[in-house]
MOPAC internal coordinates of N, CA, C and O (Angstrom, degrees):
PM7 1SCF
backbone

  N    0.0000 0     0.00 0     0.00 0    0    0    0
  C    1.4565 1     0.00 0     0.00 0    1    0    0
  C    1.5294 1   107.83 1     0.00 0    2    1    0
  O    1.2310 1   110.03 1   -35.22 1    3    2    1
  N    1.4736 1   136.32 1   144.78 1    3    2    1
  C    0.8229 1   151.83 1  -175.64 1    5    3    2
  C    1.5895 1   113.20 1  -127.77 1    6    5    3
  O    1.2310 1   127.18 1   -56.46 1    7    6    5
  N    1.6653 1   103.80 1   123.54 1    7    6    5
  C    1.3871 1   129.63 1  -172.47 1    9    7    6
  C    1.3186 1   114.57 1  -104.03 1   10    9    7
  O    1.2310 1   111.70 1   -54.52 1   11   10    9
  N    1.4799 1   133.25 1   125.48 1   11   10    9
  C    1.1637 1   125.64 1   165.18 1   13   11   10
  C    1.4961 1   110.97 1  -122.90 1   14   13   11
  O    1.2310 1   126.25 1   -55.58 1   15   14   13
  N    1.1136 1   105.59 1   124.42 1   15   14   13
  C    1.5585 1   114.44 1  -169.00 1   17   15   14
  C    2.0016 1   113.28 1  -109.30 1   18   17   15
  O    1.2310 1   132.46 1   -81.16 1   19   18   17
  N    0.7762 1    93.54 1    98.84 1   19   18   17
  C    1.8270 1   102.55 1  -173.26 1   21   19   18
  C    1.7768 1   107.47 1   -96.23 1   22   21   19
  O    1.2310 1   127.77 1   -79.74 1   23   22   21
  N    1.3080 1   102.64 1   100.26 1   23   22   21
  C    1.5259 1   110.85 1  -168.90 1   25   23   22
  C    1.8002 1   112.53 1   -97.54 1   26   25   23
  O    1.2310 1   120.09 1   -21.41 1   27   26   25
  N    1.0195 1   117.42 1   158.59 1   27   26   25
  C    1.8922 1   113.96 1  -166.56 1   29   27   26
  C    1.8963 1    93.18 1  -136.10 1   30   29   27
  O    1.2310 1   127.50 1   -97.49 1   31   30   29
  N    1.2093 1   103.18 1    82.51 1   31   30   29
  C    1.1127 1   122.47 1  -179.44 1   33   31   30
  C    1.6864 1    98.57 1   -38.04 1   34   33   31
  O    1.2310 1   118.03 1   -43.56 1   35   34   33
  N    1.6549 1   121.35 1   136.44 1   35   34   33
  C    1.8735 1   116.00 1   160.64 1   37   35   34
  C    2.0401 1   105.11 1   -83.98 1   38   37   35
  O    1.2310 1   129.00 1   -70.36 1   39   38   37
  N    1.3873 1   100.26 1   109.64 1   39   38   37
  C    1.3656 1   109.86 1  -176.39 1   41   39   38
  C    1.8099 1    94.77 1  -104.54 1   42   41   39
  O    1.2310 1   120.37 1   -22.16 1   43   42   41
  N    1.4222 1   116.90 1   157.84 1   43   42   41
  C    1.2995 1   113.24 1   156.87 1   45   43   42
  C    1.9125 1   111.00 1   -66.78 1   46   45   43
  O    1.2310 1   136.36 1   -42.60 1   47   46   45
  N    1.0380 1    85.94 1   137.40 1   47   46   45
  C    1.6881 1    89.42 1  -179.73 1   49   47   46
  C    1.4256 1   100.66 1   103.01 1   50   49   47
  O    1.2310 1   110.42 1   170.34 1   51   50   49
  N    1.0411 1   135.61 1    -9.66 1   51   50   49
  C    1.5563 1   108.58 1  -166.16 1   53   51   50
  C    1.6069 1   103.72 1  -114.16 1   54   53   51
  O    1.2310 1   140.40 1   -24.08 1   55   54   53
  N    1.8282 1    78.02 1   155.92 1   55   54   53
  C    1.5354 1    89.01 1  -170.05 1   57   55   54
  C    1.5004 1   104.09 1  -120.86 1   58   57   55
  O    1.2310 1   128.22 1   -28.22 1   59   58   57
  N    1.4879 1   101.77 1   151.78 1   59   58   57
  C    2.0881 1    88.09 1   177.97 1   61   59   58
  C    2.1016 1    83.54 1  -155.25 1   62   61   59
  O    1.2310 1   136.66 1   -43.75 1   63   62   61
  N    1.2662 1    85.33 1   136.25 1   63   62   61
  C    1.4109 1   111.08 1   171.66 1   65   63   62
  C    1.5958 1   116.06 1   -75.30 1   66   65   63
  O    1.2310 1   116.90 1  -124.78 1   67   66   65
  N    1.1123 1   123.50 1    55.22 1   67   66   65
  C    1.4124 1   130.26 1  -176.32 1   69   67   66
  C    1.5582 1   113.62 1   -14.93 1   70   69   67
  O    1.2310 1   125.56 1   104.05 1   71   70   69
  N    1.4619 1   106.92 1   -75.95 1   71   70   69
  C    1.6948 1   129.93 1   170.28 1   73   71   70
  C    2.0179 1    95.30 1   -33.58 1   74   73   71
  O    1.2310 1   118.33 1    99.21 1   75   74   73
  N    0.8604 1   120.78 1   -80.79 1   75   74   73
  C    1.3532 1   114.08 1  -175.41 1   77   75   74
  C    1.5765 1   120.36 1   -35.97 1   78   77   75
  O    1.2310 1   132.03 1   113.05 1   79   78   77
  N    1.1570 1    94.37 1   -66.95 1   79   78   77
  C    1.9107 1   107.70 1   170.09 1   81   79   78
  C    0.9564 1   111.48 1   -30.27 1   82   81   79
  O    1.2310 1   105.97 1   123.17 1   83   82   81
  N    1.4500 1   143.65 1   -56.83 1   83   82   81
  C    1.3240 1   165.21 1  -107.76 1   85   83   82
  C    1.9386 1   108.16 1  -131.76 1   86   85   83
  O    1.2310 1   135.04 1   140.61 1   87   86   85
  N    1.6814 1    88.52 1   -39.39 1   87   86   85
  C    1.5850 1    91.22 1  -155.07 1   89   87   86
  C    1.7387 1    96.07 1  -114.40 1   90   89   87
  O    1.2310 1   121.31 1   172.79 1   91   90   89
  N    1.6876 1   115.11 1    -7.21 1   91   90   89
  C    1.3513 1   116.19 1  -168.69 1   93   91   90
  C    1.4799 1   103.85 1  -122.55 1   94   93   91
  O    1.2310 1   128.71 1   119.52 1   95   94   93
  N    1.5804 1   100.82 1   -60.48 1   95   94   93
  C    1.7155 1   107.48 1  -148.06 1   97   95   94
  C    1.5379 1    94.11 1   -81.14 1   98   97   95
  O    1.2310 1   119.57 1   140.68 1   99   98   97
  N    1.8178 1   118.43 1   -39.32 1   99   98   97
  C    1.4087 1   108.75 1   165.62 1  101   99   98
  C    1.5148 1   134.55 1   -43.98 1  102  101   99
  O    1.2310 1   118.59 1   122.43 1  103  102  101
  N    1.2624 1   120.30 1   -57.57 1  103  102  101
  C    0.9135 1   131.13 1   159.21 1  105  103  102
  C    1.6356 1   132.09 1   -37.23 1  106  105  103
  O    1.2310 1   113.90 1   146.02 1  107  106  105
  N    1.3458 1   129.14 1   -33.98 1  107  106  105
  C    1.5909 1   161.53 1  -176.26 1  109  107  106
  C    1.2089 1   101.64 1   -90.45 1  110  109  107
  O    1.2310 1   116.60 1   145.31 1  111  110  109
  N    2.0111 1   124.06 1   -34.69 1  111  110  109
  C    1.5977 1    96.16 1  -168.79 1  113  111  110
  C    1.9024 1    75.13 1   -87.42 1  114  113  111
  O    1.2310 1   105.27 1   142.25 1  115  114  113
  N    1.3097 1   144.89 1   -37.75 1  115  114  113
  C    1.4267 1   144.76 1  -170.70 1  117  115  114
  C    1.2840 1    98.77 1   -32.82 1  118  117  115
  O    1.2310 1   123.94 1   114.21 1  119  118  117
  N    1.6894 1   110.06 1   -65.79 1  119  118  117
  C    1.8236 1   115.85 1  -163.66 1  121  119  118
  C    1.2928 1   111.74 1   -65.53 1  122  121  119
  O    1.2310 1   119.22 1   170.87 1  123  122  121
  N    1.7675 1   119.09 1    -9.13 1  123  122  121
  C    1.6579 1   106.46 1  -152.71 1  125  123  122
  C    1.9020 1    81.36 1  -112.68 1  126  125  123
  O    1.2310 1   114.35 1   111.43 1  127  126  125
  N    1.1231 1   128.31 1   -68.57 1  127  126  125
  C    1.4422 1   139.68 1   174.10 1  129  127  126
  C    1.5836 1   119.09 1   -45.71 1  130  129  127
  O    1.2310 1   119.66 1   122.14 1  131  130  129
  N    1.7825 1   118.26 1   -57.86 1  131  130  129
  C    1.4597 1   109.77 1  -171.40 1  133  131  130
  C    1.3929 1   112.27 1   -47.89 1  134  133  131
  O    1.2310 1   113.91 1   147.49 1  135  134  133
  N    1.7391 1   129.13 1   -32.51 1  135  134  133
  C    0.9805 1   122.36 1  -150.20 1  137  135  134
  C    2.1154 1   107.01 1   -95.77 1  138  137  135
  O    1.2310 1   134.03 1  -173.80 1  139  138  137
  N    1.6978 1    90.49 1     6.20 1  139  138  137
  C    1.4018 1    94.67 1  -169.97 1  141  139  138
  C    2.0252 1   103.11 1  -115.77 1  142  141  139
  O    1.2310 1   131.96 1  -151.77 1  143  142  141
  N    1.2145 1    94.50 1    28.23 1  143  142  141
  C    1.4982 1    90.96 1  -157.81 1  145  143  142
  C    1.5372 1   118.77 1   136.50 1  146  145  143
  O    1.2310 1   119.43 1   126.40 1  147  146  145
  N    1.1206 1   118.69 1   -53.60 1  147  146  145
  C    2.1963 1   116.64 1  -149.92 1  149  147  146
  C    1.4958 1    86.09 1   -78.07 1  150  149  147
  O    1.2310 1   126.56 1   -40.44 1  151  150  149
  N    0.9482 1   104.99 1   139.56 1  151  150  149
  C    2.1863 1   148.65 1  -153.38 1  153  151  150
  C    1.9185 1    85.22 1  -102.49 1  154  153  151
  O    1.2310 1   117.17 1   154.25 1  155  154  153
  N    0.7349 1   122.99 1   -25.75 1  155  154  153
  C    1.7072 1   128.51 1  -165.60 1  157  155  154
  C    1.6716 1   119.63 1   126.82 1  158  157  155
  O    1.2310 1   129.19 1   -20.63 1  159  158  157
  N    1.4610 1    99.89 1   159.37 1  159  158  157
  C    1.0945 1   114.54 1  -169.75 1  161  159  158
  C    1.6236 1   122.36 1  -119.32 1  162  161  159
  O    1.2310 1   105.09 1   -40.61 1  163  162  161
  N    0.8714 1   145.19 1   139.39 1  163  162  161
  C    1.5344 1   149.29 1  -159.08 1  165  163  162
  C    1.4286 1   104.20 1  -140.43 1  166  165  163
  O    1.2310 1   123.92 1   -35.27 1  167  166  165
  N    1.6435 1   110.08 1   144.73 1  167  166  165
  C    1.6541 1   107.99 1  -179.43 1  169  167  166
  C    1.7481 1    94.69 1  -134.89 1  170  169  167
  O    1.2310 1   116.46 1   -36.01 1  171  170  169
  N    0.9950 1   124.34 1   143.99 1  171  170  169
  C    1.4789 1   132.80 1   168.26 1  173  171  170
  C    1.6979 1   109.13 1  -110.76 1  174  173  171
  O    1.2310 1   118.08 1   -55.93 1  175  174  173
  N    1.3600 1   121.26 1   124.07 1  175  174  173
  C    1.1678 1   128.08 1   160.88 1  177  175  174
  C    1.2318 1   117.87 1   -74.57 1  178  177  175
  O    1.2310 1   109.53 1   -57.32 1  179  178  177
  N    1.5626 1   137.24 1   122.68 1  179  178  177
  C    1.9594 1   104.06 1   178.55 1  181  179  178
  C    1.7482 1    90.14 1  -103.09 1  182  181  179
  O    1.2310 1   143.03 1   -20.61 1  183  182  181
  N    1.6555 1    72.87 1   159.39 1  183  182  181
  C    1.4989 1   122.59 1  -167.39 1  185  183  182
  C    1.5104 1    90.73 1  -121.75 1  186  185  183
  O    1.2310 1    83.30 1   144.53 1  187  186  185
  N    1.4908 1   172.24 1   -35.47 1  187  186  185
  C    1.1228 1   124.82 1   172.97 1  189  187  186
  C    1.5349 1    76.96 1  -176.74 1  190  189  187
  O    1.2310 1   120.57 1     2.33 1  191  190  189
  N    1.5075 1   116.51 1  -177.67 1  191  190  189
  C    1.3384 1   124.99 1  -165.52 1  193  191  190
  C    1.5013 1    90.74 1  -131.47 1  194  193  191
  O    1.2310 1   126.52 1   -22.09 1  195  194  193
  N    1.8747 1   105.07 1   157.91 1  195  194  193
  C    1.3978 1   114.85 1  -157.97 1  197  195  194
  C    1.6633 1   121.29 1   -59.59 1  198  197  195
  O    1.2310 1   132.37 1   165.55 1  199  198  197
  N    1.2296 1    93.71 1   -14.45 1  199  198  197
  C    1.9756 1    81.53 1   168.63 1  201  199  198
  C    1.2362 1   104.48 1  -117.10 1  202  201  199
  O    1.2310 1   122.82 1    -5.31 1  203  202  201
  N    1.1186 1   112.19 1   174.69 1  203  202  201
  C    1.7355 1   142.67 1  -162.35 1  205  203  202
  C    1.2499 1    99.03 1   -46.58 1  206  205  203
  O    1.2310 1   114.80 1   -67.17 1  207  206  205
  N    1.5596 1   127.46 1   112.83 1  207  206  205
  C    1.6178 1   106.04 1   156.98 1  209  207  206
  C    1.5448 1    94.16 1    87.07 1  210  209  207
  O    1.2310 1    98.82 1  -170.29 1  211  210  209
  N    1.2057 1   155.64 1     9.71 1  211  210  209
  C    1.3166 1   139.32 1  -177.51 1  213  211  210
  C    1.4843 1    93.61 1  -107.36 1  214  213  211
  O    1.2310 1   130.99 1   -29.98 1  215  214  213
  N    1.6711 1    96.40 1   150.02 1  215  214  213
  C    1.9884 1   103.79 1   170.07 1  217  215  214
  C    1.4237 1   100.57 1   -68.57 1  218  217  215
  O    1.2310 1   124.21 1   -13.40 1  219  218  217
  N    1.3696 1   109.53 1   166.60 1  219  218  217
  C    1.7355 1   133.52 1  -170.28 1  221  219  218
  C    1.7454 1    76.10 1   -79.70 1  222  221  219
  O    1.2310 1   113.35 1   -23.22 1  223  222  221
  N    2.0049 1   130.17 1   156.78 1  223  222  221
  C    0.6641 1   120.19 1   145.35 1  225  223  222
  C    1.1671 1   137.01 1   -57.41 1  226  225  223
  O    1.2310 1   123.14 1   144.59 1  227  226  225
  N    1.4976 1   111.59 1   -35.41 1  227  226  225
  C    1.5973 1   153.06 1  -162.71 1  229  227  226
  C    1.0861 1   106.27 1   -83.63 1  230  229  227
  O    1.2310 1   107.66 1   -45.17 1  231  230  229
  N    1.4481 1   140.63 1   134.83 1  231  230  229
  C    1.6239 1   134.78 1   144.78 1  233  231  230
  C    1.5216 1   104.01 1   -86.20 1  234  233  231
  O    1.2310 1   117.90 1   151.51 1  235  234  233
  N    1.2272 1   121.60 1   -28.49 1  235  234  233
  C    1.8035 1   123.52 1   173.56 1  237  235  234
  C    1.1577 1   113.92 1  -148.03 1  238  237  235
  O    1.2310 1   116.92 1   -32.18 1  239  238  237
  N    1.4133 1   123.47 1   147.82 1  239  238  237
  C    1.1748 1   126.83 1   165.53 1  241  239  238
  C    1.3277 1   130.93 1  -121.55 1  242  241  239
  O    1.2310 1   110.66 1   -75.25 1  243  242  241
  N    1.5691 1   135.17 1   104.75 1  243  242  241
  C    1.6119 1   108.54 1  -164.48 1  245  243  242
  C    1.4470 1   108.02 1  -116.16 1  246  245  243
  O    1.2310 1   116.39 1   -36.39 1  247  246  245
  N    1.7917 1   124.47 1   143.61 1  247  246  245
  C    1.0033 1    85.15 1   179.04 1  249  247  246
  C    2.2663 1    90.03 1  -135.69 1  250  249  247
  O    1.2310 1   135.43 1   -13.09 1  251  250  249
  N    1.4337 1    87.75 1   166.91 1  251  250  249
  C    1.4624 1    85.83 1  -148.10 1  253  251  250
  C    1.5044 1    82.56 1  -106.86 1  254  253  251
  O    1.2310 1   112.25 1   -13.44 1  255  254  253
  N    1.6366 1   132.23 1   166.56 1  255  254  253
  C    0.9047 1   140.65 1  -159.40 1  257  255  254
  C    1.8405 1   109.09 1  -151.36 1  258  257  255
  O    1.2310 1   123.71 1   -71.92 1  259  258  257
  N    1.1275 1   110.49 1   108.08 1  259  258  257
  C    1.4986 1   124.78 1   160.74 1  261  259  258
  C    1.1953 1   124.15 1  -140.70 1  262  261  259
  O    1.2310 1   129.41 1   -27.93 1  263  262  261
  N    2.1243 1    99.47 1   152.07 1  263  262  261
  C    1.9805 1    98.45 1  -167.56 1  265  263  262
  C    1.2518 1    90.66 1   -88.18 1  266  265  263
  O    1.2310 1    93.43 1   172.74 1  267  266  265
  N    1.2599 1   163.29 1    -7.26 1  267  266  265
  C    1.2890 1   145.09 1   154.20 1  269  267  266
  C    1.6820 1   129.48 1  -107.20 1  270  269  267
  O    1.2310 1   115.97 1   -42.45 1  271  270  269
  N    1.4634 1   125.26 1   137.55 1  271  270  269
  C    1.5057 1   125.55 1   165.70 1  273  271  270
  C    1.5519 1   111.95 1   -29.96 1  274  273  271
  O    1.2310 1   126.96 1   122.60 1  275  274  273
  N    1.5158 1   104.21 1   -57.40 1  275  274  273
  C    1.3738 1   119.14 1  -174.68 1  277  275  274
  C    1.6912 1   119.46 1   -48.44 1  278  277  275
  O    1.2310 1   134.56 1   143.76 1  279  278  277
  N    1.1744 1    89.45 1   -36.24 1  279  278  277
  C    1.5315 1    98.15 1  -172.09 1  281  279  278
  C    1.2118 1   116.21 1   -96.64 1  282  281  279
  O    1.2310 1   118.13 1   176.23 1  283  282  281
  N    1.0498 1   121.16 1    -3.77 1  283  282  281
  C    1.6278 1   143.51 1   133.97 1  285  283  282
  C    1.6372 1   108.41 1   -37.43 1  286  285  283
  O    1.2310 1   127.96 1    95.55 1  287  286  285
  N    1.4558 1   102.27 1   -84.45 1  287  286  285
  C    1.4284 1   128.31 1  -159.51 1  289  287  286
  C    1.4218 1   104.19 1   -48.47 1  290  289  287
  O    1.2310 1   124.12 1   126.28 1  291  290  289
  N    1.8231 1   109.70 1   -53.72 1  291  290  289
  C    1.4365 1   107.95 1   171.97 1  293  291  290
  C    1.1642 1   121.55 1   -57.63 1  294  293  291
  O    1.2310 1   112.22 1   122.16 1  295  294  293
  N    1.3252 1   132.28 1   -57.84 1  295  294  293
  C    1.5179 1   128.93 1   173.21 1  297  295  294
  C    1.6359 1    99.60 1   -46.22 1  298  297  295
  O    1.2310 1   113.60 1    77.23 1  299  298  297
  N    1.1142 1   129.71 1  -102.77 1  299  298  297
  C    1.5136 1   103.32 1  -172.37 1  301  299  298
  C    1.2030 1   133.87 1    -9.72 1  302  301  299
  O    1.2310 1   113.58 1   124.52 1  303  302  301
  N    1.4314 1   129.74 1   -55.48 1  303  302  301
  C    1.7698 1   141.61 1   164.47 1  305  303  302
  C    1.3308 1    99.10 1   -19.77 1  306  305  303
  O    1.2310 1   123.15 1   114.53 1  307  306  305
  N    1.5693 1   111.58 1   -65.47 1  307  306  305
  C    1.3473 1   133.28 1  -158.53 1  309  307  306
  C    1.5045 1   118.86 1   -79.13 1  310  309  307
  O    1.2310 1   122.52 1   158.07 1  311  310  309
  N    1.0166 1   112.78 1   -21.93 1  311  310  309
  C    1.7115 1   126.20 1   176.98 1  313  311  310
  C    0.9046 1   130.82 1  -148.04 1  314  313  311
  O    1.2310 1   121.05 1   176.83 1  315  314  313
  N    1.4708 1   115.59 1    -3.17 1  315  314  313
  C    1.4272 1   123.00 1  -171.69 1  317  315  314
  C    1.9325 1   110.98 1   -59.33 1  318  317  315
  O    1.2310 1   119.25 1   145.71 1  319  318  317
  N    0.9146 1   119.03 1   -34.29 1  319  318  317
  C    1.3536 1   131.58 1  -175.51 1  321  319  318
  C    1.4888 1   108.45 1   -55.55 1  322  321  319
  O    1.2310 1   122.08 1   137.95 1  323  322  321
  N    1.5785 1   113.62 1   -42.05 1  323  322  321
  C    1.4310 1   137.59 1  -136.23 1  325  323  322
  C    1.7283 1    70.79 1  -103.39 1  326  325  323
  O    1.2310 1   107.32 1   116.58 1  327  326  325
  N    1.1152 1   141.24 1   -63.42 1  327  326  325
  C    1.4796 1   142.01 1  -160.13 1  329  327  326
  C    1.2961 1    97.21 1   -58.68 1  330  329  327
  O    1.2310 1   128.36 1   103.88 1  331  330  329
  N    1.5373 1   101.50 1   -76.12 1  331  330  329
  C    1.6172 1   111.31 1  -157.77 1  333  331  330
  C    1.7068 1   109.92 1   -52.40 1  334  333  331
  O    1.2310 1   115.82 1   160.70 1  335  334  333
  N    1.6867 1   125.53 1   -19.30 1  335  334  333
  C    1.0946 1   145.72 1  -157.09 1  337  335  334
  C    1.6820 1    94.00 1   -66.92 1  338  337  335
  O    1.2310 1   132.48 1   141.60 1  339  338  337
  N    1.2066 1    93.49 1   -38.40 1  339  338  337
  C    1.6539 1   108.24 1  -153.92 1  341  339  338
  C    1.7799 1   112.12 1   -74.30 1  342  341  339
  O    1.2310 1   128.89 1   168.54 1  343  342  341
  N    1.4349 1   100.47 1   -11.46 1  343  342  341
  C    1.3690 1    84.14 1  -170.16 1  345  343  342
  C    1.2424 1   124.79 1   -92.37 1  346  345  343
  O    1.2310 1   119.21 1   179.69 1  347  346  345
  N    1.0038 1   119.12 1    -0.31 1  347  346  345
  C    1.6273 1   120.99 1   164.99 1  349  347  346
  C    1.5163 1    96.76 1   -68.93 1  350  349  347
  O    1.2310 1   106.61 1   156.65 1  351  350  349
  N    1.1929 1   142.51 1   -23.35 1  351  350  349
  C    1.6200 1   113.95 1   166.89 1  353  351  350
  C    1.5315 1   130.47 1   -80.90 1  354  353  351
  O    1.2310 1   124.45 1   172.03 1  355  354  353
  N    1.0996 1   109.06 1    -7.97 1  355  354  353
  C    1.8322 1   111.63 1   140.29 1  357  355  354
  C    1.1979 1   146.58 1  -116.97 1  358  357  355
  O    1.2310 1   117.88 1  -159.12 1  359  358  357
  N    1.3399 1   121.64 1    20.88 1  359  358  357
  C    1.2691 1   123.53 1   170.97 1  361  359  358
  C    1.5946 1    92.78 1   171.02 1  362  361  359
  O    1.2310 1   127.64 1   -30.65 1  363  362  361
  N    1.7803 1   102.91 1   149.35 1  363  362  361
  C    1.2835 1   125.76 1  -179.28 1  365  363  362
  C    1.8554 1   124.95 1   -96.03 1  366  365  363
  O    1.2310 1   132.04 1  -161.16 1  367  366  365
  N    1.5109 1    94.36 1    18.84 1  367  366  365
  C    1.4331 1    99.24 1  -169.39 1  369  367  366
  C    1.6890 1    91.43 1  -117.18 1  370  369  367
  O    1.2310 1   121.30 1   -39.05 1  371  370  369
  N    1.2995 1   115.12 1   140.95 1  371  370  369
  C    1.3010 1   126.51 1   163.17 1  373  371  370
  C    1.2806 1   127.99 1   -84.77 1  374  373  371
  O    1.2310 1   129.29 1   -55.49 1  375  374  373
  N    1.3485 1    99.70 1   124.51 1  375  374  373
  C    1.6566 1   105.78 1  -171.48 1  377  375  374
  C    1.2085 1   106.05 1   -64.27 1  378  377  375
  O    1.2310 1   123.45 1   -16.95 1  379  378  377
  N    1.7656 1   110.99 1   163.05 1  379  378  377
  C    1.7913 1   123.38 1   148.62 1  381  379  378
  C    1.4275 1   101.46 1   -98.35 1  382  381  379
  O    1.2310 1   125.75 1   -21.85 1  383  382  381
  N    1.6268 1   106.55 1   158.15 1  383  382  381
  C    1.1706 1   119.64 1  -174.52 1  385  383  382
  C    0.9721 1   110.79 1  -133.38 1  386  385  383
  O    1.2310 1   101.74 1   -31.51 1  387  386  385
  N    1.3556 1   150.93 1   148.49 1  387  386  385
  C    1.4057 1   146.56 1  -171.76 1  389  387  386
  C    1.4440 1    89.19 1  -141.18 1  390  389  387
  O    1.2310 1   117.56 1   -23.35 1  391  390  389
  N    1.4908 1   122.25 1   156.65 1  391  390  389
  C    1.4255 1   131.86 1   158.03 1  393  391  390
  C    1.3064 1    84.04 1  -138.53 1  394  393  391
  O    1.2310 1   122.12 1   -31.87 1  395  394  393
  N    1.6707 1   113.54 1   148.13 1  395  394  393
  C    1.5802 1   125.62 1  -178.37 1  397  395  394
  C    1.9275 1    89.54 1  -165.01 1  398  397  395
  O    1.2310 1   130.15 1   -32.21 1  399  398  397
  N    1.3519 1    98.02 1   147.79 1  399  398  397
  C    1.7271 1   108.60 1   158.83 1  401  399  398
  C    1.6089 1    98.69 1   -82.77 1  402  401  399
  O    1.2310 1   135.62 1   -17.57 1  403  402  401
  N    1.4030 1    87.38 1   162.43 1  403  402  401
  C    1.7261 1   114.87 1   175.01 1  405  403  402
  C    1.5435 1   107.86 1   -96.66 1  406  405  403
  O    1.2310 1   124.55 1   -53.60 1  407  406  405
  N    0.7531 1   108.87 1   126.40 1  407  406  405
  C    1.7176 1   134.46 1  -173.81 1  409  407  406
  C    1.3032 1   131.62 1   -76.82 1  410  409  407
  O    1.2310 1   137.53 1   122.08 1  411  410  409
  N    1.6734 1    83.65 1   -57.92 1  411  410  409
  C    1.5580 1    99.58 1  -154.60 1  413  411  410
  C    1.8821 1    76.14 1  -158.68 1  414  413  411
  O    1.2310 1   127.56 1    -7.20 1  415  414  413
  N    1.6612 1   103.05 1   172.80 1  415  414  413
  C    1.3203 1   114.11 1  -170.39 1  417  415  414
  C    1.7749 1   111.08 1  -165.06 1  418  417  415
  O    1.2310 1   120.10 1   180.00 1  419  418  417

């Protein structure tokens, strides 16, 4: 299985439209990807960072789920433009992205 985890670092300065994320761009990578491959999708809000009292690094975390690379690669080919396009309409910070297989569980 193959994980891609697209994280929105909390920087000073940054802004992210939660309601949108949530209610637009989630939904859009679902309609544009599930139907090309993605197994499901998961979003993490953070709530605080690992010691006492520290900020979450993260303001979101999503992470997307497919049983093949390929079917990854194609959905991106195919929409990736149309996804990644989108994120300047909720927030001004650029995500990291990781793609990794699942290992272990």
């Amino acid at each position: 299985m193959i994980r891609v985890v697209v994280e929105y670092p909390s920087q000073p300065g940054t802004t992210f439209d939660e309601a949108y994320y949530l209610g637009r761009h989630i939904p859009l990578v679902q309609q544009r990807l599930g139907p090309l491959g993605m197994v499901r999708c998961e979003v993490d809000k953070g709530l605080a960072g690992g010691a006492p009292g520290a900020p979450a690094p993260y303001l979101f975390v999503a992470h997307l789920y497919f049983n093949r690379l390929e079917d990854l690669q194609n959905a991106m080919a195919t929409h990736g433009a149309e996804v990644m396009g989108d994120i300047p309409n909720y927030t001004n910070v650029q995500p990291t992205i990781q793609i990794g297989e699942i290992v272990s569980s």
